[in-house]
Structure formats: C-alpha cells, structure tokens
N, C-alpha and C positions, 0 to 999 in steps of 0.2 A: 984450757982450750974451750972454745965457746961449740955447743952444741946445734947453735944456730948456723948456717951457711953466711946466708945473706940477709943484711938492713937487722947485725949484731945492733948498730947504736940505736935504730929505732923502736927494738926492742927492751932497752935498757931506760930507755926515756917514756913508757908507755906507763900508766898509773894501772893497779890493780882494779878490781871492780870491787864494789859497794852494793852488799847485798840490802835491799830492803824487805824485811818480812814483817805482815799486818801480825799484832797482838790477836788471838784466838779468845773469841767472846763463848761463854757458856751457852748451852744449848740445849735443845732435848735431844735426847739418845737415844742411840739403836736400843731394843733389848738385846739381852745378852749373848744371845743367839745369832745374830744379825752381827752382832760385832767381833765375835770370834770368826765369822765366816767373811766380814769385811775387812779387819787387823785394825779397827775404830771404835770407840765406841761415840763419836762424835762422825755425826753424816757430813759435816764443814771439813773433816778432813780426808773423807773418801774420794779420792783423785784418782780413778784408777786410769793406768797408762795404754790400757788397749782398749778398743770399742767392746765393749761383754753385752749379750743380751739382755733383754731387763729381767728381774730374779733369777742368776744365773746363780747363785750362789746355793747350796744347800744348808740351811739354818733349821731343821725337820730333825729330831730325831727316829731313826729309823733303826731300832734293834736289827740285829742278825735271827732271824728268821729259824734258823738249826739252832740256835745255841739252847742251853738250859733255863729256865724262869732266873734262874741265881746271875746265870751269864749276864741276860737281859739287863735284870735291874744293876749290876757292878756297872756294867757300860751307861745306863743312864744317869747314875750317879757319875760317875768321871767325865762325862760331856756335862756334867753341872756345876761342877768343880771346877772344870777348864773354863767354862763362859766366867765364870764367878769370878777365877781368880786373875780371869784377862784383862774383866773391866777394873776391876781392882788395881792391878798393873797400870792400865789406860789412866785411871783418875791418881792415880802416884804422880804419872809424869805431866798433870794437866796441873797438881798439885806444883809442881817444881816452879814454874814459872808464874804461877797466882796461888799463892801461899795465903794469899786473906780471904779464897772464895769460898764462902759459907755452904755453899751448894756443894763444892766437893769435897769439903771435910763431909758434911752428914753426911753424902756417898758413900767416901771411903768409910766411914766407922760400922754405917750399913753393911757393906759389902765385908768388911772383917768379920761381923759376926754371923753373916748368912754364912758365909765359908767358913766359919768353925762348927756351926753347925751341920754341915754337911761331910766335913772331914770326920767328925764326930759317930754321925750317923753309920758311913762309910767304915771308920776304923769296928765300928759297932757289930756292925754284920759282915764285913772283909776280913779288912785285914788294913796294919797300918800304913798311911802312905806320908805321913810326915813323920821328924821328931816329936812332935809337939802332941800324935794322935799314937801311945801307946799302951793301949790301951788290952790288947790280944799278941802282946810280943809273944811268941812262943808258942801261941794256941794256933794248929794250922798251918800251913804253906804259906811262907811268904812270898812276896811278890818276883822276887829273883828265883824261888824254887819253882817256878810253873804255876801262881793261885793267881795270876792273869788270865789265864789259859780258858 
C-alpha cells in the first residue's frame, strides 16, 4: 500500500535530485582557537545557520578565577590539547578527499607532534590522558578518581 494519497503515479515517474557540491580549495585558517569555537578550521566552511553577532564566539581563554595555580594551568593545557587535536581532526577529514595536498600533510605531521608534545607535557605534570601518555600510571589520582577536580 502506497503511502502517498494522491498523484501515486506522478510520484513514481519524478527523478531524484542531483546534488552538486564545489571541491573545497586550501585556505588560510582560523587559529586554533577560532576553530574549536567555530567546529572549522577552514573560514570557507563556516556557514552558520542563524544570524550571530560578529565575535560572538569565545576563543579567550579565561581560567576559573577560585581555582588553584595547578587547576589553572591542567585547564590551560586541555583547551590546548582540544584546539590541537580538533584542527588535527579538521585537517584528517580535509585529508580524505585531497590526499595529495602538501599543505595538509605538513599540517597534519605538525599538528601530531605539537600534540604529543603537549600530551606529554600534560601526562608530565598530571596525569595520563591517553594510552600512548603513561607515563605517571599509578603516581596520583587518576582522572576517573576526582584529579579533574
């Protein structure tokens, strides 16, 4: 039984539609900052869907004011981390569909090793937040026992 009431056959004879989407050319980029608070790190693809005031976005970081000096800088390092490992993310998926662009291979190998370096640092004076960063297994509160906090 057809779902449709009425003008079943005109819908049966109707051709689907034909998307056309332009190829995405390289570009200069947000800082890292800008594009975790945009979900781009490419300004060609910030489309946002409601009218936003202009710099509506917060890209600043801005510690928690109460917290300890240790709070402070864990929280600056993890909003360094997240920008790092978004555009990182971002230049993967720019990778998938232009696999020869030389621009974002050097990005990406860039950005692999700012973010080991920072994960590093992080595991250094935290505590581990990857597999790959174990560096203090055991020394200290892990991050599921309250050393977020």
């Amino acid at each position: 039984m057809s779902l449709f009431m009425k003008g079943d056959d005109d819908m049966e004879q109707q051709h689907l539609a034909i998307a056309s989407v332009p190829m995405q050319n390289w570009e200069t980029l947000y800082d890292w900052d800008q594009a975790l608070a945009t979900g781009t790190i490419f300004p060609g693809l910030n489309k946002p869907f409601f009218v936003l005031e202009e710099n509506s976005f917060e890209t600043e970081f801005k510690p928690d004011e109460n917290a300890s000096p240790e709070q402070q800088e864990r929280e600056r390092l993890m909003k360094e981390i997240s920008a790092l490992s978004f555009a990182l993310d971002d230049t993967v998926l720019y990778l998938d569909t232009h696999p020869e662009s030389a621009e974002a291979m050097d990005l990406r190998k860039n950005l692999i090793e700012q973010r080991k370096g920072l994960l590093k640092e992080f595991d250094e004076k935290f505590y581990a937040l990857t597999k790959d960063c174990i560096g203090c297994w055991g020394e200290g509160p892990m991050p599921w026992e309250g050393a977020c906090i």
